[in-house]
RODO-2510 file (C-alpha; in nm, 4 decimals, decimal comma):
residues 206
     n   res          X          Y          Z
     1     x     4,3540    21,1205   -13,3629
     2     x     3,9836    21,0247   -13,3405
     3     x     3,8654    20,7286   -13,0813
     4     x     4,0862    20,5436   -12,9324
     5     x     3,8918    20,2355   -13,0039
     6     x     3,8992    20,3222   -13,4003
     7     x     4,2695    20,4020   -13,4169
     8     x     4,3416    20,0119   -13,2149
     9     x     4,1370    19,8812   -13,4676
    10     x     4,2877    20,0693   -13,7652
    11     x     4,6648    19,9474   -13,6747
    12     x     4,5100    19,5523   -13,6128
    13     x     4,3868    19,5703   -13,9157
    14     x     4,6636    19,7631   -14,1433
    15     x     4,9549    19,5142   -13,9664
    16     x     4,6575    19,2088   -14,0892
    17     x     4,6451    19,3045   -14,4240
    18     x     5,0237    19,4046   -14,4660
    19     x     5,1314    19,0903   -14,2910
    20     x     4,9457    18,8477   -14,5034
    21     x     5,0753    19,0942   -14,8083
    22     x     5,4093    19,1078   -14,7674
    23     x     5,5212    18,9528   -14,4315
    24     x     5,6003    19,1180   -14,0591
    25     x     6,0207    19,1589   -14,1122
    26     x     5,9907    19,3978   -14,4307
    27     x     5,7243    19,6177   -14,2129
    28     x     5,7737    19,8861   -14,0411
    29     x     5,5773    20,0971   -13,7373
    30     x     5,5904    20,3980   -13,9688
    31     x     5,4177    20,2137   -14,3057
    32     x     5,1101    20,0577   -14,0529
    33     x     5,0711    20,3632   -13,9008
    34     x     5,0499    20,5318   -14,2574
    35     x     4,8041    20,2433   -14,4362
    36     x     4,5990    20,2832   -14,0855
    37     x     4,5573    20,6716   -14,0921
    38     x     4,6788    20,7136   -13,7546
    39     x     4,9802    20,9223   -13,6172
    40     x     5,3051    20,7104   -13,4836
    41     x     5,2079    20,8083   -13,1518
    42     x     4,8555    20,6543   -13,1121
    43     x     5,0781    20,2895   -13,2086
    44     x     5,2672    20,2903   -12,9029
    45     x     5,0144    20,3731   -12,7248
    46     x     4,8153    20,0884   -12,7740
    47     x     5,1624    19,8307   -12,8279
    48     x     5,4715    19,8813   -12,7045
    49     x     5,6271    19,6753   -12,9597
    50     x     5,6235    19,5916   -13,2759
    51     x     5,6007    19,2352   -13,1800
    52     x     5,3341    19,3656   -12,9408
    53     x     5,1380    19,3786   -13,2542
    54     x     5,1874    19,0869   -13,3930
    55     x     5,1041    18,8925   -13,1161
    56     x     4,7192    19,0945   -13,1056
    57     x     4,7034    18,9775   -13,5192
    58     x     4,7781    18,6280   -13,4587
    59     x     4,5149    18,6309   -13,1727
    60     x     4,2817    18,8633   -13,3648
    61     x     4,2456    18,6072   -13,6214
    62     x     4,2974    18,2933   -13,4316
    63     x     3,9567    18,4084   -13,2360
    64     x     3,7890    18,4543   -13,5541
    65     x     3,9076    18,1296   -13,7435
    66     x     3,8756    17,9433   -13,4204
    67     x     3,5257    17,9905   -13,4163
    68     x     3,4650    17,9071   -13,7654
    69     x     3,6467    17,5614   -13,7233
    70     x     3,4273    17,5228   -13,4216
    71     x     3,1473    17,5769   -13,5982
    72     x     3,2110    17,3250   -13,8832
    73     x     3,3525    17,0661   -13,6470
    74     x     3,0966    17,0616   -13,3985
    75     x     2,8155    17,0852   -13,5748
    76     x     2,5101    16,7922   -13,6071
    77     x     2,6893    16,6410   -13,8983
    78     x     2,8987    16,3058   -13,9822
    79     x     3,2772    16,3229   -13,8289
    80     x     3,4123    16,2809   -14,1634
    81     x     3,1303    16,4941   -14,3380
    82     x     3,2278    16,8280   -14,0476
    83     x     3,6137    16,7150   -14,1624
    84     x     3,5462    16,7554   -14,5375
    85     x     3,3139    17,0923   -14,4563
    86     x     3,6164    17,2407   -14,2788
    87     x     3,8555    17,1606   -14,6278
    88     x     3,5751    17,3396   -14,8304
    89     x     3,5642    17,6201   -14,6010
    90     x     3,9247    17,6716   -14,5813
    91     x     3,9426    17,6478   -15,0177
    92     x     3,6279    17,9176   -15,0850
    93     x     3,8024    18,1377   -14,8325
    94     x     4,1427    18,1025   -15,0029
    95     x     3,9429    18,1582   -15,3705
    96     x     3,7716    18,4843   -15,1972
    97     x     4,0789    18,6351   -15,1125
    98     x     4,2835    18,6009   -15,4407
    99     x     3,9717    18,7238   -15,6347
   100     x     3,9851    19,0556   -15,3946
   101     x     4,3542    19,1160   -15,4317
   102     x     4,4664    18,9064   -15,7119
   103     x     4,7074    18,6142   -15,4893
   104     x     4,6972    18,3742   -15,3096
   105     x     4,7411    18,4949   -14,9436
   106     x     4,8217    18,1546   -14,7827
   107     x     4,7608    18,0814   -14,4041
   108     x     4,9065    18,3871   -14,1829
   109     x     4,9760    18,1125   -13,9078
   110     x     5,1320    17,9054   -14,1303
   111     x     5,3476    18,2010   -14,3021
   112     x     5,4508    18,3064   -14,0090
   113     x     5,5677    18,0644   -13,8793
   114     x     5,8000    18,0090   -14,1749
   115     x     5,9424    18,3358   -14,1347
   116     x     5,9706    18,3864   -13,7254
   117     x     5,9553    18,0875   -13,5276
   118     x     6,3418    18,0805   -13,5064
   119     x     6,3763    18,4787   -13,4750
   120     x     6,1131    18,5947   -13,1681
   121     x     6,0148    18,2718   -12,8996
   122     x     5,7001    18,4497   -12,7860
   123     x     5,5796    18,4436   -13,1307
   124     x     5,7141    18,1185   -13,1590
   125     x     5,4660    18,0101   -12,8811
   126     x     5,1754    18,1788   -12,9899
   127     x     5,1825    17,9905   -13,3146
   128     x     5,2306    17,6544   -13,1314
   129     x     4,9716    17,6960   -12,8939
   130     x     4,7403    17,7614   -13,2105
   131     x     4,8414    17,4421   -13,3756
   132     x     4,8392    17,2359   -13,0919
   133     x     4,4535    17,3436   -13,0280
   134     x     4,3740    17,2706   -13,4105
   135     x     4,5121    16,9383   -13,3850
   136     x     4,2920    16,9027   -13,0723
   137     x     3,9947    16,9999   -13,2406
   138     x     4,0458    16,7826   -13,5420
   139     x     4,1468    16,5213   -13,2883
   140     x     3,8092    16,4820   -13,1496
   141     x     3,6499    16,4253   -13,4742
   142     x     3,9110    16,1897   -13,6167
   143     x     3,8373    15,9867   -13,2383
   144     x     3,4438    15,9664   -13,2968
   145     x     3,5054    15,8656   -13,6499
   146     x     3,6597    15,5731   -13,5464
   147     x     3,4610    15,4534   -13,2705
   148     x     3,2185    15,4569   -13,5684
   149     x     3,4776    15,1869   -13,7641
   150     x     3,4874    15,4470   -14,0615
   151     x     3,8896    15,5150   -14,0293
   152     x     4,1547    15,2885   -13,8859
   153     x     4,4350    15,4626   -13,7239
   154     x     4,5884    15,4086   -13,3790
   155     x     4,7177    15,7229   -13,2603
   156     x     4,4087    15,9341   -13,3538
   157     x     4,6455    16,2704   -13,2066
   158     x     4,9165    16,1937   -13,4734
   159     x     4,6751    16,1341   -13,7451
   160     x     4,4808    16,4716   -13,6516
   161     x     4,8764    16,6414   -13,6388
   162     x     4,8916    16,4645   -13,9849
   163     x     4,5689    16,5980   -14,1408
   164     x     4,6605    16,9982   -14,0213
   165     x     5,0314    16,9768   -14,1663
   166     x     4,8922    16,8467   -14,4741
   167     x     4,6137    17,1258   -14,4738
   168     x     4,8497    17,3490   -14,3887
   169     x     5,1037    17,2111   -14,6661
   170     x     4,8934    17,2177   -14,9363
   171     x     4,7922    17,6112   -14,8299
   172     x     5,1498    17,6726   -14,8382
   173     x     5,1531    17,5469   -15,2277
   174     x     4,8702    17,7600   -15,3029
   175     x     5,0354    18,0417   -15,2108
   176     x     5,3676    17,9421   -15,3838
   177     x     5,2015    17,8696   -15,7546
   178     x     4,9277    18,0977   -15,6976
   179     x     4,6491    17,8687   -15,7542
   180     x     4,3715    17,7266   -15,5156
   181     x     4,4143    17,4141   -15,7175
   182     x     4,6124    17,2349   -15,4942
   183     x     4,3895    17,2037   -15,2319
   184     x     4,1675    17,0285   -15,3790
   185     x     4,3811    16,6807   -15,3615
   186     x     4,2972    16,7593   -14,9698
   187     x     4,0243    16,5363   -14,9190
   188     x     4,1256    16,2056   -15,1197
   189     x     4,4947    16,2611   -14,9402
   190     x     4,2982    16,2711   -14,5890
   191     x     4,1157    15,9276   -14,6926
   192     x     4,4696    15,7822   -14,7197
   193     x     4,5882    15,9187   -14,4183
   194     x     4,3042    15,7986   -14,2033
   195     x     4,2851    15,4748   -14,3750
   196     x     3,9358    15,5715   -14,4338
   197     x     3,7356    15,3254   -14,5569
   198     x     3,6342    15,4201   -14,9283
   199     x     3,2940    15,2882   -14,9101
   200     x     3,1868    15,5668   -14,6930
   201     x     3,2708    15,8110   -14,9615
   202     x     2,9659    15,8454   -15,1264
   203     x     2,8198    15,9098   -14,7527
   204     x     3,0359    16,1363   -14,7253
   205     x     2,9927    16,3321   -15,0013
   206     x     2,6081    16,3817   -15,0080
***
C-alpha cells in the first residue's frame, strides 16, 4: 500500500477535495479511498471513523488558513489596512479555485457547518472553536483600530463576530451564484459596520 505517511496524506487530501466538491453526507469511505489510490484497509487504519476524518480536514486546513490570517493580521501594517489585506486574500483565493475547477468552492468551515452542526456535536465543536478564534483574531485588530479613533464601536468582540459572519456570508453567496462578485461589497459593508470613519479610506487604500 506504499508508506504509511503517503497513504494518510492521500485520504486527507481526497476527503479535502471531495468535501469542498460535493459535501461529507453524500461521501463514502469506499469513494475516498478510491480518488486517494489506497485500499479500504489503510483508511481505518489511520481513522476509525468516518467522522475521524473529518475532524483531521477541518484541522488540516484550519492550521493552514490560520496561519495565513496570522500572517495578514499581524503583520507591520495599519489595523484597518491588515483587515482589508485579509478580504483580498480570502477573494484571489476564492477566484483561484473556481478558475482550477470551474465553481465556486465556498468556505469548507462555513459549508460545513451548514450541513452538520445539528447532525455530529464533535464536529459541531470543532467548527466553533475555529470561529471563536477568528473572531479573536479579528478582535485584536478591530481593538487597536480604535484606540487609534479610526472606528467607533463599543463591543469591539461583537463587531469582530459581525465582520466574520459577514465574510463568511458573502462566501456563502459566492458559492450559491457562482461568482466571486459578491465579495467585493466586503470592504465598504465592513466600513459601515465599524462605523469607520470614511476619511481614512484613502489611507486605507494606498
Amino acid at each position: 500500500m506504499g508508506r504509511t505517511s503517503d497513504a494518510r496524506e492521500k485520504i486527507l487530501t481526497a476527503a479535502h477535495s471531495l468535501i469542498e466538491l460535493r459535501g461529507y453526507s453524500a461521501l463514502g469511505v469506499a469513494e475516498i479511498c478510491k480518488a486517494a489510490g489506497v485500499p479500504k484497509g489503510s483508511f481505518y487504519y489511520f481513522f476509525e471513523s468516518k467522522e475521524a476524518l473529518a475532524l483531521a480536514v477541518l484541522d488540516e486546513h484550519w492550521e493552514a488558513q490560520r496561519s495565513d490570517w496570522a500572517r495578514v493580521l499581524e503583520e507591520d501594517a495599519q489595523p484597518l489596512s491588515r483587515l482589508r489585506r485579509l478580504f483580498e486574500e480570502t477573494e484571489a483565493g476564492l477566484r483561484a479555485g473556481q478558475q482550477s475547477c470551474g465553481t465556486v468552492s465556498g468556505c469548507i468551515f462555513g459549508n460545513l457547518t451548514l450541513e452538520l452542526s445539528n447532525q455530529t456535536e464533535p464536529i459541531r465543536e470543532r467548527l466553533q472553536q475555529i470561529f471563536d478564534t477568528q473572531v479573536e483574531m479579528v478582535d485584536k485588530v478591530i481593538a487597536e483600530a480604535r484606540e487609534r479613533g479610526e472606528v467607533a464601536v463599543g463591543d469591539t468582540r461583537e463587531a469582530a463576530r459581525s465582520v466574520v459572519a459577514q465574510l463568511e456570508g458573502q462566501v456563502l453567496f459566492a458559492k450559491l451564484y457562482n461568482n466571486t462578485q459578491h465579495l467585493e461589497a466586503l470592504w465598504d459593508n465592513c466600513l459601515s459596520l465599524l462605523s469607520a470613519r470614511r476619511t481614512d479610506t484613502a489611507a486605507v487604500s494606498s
